[in-house]
VEXDREN-2710 file (C-alpha; in Angstrom, 1 decimal):
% VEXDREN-2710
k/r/px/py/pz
1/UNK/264.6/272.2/41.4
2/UNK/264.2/273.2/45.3
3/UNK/266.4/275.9/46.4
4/UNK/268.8/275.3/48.7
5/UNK/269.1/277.2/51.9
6/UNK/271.5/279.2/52.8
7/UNK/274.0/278.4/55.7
8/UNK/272.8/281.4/57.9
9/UNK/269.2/279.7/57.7
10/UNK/270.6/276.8/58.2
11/UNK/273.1/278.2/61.4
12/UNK/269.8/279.2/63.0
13/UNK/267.8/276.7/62.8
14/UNK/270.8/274.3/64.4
15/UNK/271.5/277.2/67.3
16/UNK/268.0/278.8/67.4
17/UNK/270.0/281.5/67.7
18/UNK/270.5/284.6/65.0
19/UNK/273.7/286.7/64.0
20/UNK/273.4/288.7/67.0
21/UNK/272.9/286.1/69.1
22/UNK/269.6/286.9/70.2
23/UNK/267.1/283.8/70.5
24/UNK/265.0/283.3/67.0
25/UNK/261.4/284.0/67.0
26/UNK/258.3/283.5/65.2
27/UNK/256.4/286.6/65.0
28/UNK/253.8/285.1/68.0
29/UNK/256.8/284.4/70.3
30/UNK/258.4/287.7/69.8
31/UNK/255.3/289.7/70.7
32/UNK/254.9/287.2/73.6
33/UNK/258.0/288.6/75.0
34/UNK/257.3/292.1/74.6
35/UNK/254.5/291.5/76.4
36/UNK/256.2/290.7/79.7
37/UNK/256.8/294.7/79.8
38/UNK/255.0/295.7/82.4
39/UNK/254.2/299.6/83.7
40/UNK/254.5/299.2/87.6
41/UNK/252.5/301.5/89.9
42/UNK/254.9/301.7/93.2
43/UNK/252.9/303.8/96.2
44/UNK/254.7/304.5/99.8
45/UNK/253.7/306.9/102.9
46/UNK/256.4/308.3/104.4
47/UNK/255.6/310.6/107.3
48/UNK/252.2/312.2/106.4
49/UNK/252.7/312.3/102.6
50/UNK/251.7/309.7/100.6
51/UNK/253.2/309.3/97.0
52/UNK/252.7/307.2/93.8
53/UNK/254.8/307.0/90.8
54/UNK/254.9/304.7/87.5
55/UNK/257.8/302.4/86.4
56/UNK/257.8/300.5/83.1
57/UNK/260.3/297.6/83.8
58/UNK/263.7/297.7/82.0
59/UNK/263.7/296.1/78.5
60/UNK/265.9/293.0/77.7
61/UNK/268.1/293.3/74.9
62/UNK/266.1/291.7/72.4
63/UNK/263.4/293.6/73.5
64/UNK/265.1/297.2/73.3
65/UNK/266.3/295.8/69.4
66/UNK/262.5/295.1/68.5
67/UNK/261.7/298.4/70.1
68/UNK/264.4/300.4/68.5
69/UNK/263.3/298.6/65.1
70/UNK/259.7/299.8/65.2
71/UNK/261.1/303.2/66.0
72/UNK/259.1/303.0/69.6
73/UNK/260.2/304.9/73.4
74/UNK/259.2/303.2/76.7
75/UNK/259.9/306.7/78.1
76/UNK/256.8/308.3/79.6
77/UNK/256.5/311.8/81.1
78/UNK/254.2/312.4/84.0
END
């Protein structure tokens, strides 16, 4: 006998969408979005200084959950 699914399997595969209401993704797709994080290098002159700093790029929501699941920071000191 084939087990049956269970209706929150079945919810998300009609709304592609989970419990939290985040997109559902495979394990490829999810690590292609967390690779859209980027770590921007921004460098100005102003007057006869010249200055560089980094800035990683804000986290979406579903990114921050996956992050805050693997127990990992995006903060950086320099």
């Amino acid at each position: 006998m084939k087990a049956s699914r269970s209706e929150s399997a079945q919810s998300k595969e009609r709304k592609k969408r989970n419990q939290e209401n985040f997109p559902v993704h495979s394990f490829r797709t999810l690590l292609e979005d967390l690779g859209t994080i980027c770590l921007n290098t921004v460098e100005c002159t102003i007057r006869e200084g010249s200055y560089r700093f980094s800035k990683i790029t804000r986290p979406t929501q579903l990114q921050q959950k996956a992050l805050d699941l693997l127990g990992v920071s995006l903060i950086c000191t320099q």
